[in-house]
N, C-alpha and C positions, 0 to 999 in steps of 0.2 A: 351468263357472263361471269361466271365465276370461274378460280380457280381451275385450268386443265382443262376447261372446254374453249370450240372452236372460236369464239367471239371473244377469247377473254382478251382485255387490254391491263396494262399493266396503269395503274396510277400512285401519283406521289405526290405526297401530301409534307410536311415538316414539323414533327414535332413543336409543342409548346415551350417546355421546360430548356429541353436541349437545342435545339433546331436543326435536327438530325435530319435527314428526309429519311422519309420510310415506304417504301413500295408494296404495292398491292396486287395479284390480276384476280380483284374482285370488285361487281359493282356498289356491295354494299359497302364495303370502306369509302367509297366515295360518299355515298350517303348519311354514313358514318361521321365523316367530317366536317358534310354543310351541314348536318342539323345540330352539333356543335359549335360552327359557326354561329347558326342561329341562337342558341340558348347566349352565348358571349355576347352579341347582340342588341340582347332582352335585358343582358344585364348591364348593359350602359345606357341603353333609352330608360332605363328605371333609373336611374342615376342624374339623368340630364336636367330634371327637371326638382327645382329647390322645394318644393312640396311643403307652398306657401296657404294654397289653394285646397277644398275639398277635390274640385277635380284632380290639381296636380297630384294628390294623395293617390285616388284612385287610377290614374294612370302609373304611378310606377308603380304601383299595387299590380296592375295585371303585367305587366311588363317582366316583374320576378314571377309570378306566376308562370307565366310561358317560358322564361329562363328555365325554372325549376322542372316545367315539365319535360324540355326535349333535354335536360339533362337527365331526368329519371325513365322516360323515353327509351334512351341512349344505354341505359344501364338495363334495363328490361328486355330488351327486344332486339341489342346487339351482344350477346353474351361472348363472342368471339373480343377478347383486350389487341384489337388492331395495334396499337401501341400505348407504351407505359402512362402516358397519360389521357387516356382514353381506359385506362383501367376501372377498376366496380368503386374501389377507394377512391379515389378521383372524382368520379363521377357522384359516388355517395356524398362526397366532399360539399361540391357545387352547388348540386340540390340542397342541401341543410342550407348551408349559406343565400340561398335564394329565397326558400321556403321563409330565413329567418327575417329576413327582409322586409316580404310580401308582408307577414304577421306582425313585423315596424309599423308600415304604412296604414295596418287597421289601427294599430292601438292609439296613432296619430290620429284618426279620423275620430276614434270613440272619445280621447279626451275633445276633441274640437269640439263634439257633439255633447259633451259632459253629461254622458252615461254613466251609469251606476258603478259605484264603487267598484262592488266583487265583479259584473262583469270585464272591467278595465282592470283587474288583478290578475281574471283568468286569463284574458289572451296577453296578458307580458309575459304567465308564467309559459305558456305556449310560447312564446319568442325565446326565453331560457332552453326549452325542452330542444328547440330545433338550434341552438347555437351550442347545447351540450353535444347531441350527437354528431356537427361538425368538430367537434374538439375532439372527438374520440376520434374522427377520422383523420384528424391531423398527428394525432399522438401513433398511429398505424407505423411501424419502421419502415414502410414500403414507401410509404407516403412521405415519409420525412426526407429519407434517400432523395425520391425524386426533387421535391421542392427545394431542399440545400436551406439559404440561407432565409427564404421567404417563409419557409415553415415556421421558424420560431418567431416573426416578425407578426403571422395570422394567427395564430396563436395566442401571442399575447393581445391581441387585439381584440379575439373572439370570446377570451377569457375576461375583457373585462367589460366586455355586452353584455356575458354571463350575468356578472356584479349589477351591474348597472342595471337589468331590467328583472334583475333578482328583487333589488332595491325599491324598483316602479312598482313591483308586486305587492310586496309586503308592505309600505307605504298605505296603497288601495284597499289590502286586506284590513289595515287598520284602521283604515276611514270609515269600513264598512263595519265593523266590530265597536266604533264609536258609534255611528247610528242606529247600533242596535243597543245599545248603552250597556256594552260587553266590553265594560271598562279595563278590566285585567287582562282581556285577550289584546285591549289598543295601547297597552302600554307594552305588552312583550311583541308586538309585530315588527315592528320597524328595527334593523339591525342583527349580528348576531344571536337572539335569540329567537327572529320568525323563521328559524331552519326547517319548520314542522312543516309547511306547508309546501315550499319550495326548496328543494334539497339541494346541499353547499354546491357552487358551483366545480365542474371537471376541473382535477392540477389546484384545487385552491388547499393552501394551508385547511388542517382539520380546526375547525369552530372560529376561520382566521375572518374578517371581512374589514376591506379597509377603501376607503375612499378612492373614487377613479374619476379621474376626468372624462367627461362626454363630449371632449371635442379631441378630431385625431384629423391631422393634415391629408387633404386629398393630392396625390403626384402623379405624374405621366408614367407610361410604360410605349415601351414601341412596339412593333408589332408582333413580334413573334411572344410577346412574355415578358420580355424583360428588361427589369426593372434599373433603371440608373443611378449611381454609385453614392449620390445625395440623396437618396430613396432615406426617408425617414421613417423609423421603426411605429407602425399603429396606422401607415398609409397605406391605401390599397386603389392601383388603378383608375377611379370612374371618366373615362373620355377627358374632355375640353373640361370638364369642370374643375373649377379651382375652390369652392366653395367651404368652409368649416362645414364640417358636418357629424354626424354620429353612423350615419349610415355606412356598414361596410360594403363597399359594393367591390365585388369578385371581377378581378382581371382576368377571366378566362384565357384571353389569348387566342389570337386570329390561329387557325390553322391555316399556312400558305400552301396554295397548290402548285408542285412544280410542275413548268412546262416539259 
């Protein structure tokens, strides 16, 4: 059913960014589409839920998981860029962004759990790692192109999660450098000077680090993507919920199918 053979059907699907339709006479771009539906999906059920709860933690815990996965899925095993956003950047994009998430929701559960210092150091700086290499995907000129005005908006948003669980890091490291009565190493962790262990975050001033707020307003988006004109800078998409939150949770954007 692809391209030039006898069964092929033509399918059309609409862009996110633009809401272009874009046609195909291949069965995999259809495939292509709903399993990006689904990763979009995964990442509003991971969103849905105020992750007040150990379980609620571990449900949106898996939910970015399977986001992240049919987004990396999608980038693996469709290597054909059916359209501009369904591109590798794109798609590398989403997955970091999901990834960074899922790696929220642990470091949520392990403070709950109030586990060990360095371990609740390591997986924040894991949360930094996977919201650095979203930033680099965002800084991409392909990727900015596409996304227009929402690029600088994720951006700053994901630059200051950077900060923020940079901060959670180095904190943790020095809790743990207190307990071990590694008094000189608990006084240089916290702030500008614990750069040694987790390095400055992506776009940050060189040796600069400056206080960020953790709450950023959650807004609507319609369906194709996009975002309404009181869209406040640091918002991002997640469903019905109206909630403060720290979590960014990625608007993927429904792919509609034309009939």
């Amino acid at each position: 059913m692809g391209s030039g053979q006898e069964a092929a059907v033509s399918v059309t699907w609409t862009e996110i960014f633009s809401g272009k339709s874009v046609a195909h006479e291949d069965i995999k771009y259809e495939q292509a589409c709903i399993l990006y539906n689904l990763g979009a999906l995964h990442s509003m059920l991971g969103a849905m839920d105020k992750r007040v709860s150990e379980e609620g933690m571990k449900v949106s815990c898996t939910h970015f998981q399977c986001a992240a996965g049919a987004f990396s899925y999608l980038r693996e095993h469709f290597p054909q860029a059916y359209s501009v956003d369904m591109s590798r950047q794109i798609l590398t994009l989403n997955a970091n962004l999901m990834l960074g998430q899922a790696q929220e929701c642990l470091l949520e559960k392990s403070m709950l759990d109030n586990r060990k210092s360095f371990l609740v150091a390591r997986i924040s700086a894991q949360v930094v790692d996977y919201y650095k290499e979203a930033c680099r995907a965002l800084e991409n000129p392909d990727t900015a192109s596409l996304l227009g005005r929402i690029q600088k908006d994720w951006k700053k948003l994901v630059q200051m999660k950077i900060y923020y669980f940079a901060a959670v890091a180095h904190l943790h490291m020095g809790k743990q450098a207190e307990e071990q009565q590694k008094f000189g190493e608990r006084v240089s962790e916290p702030g500008p000077g614990g750069h040694s262990a987790v390095s400055s975050p992506v776009g940050s001033p060189a040796g600069g680090w400056s206080p960020l707020s953790p709450w950023v307003p959650a807004v609507p988006g319609d369906r194709r993507g996009r975002l309404p004109s009181e869209w406040l800078p640091g918002g991002v998409h997640c469903g019905q919920s109206r909630k403060q939150t720290l979590t960014l949770v990625l608007w993927a954007g429904w792919r509609v199918v034309v009939a």
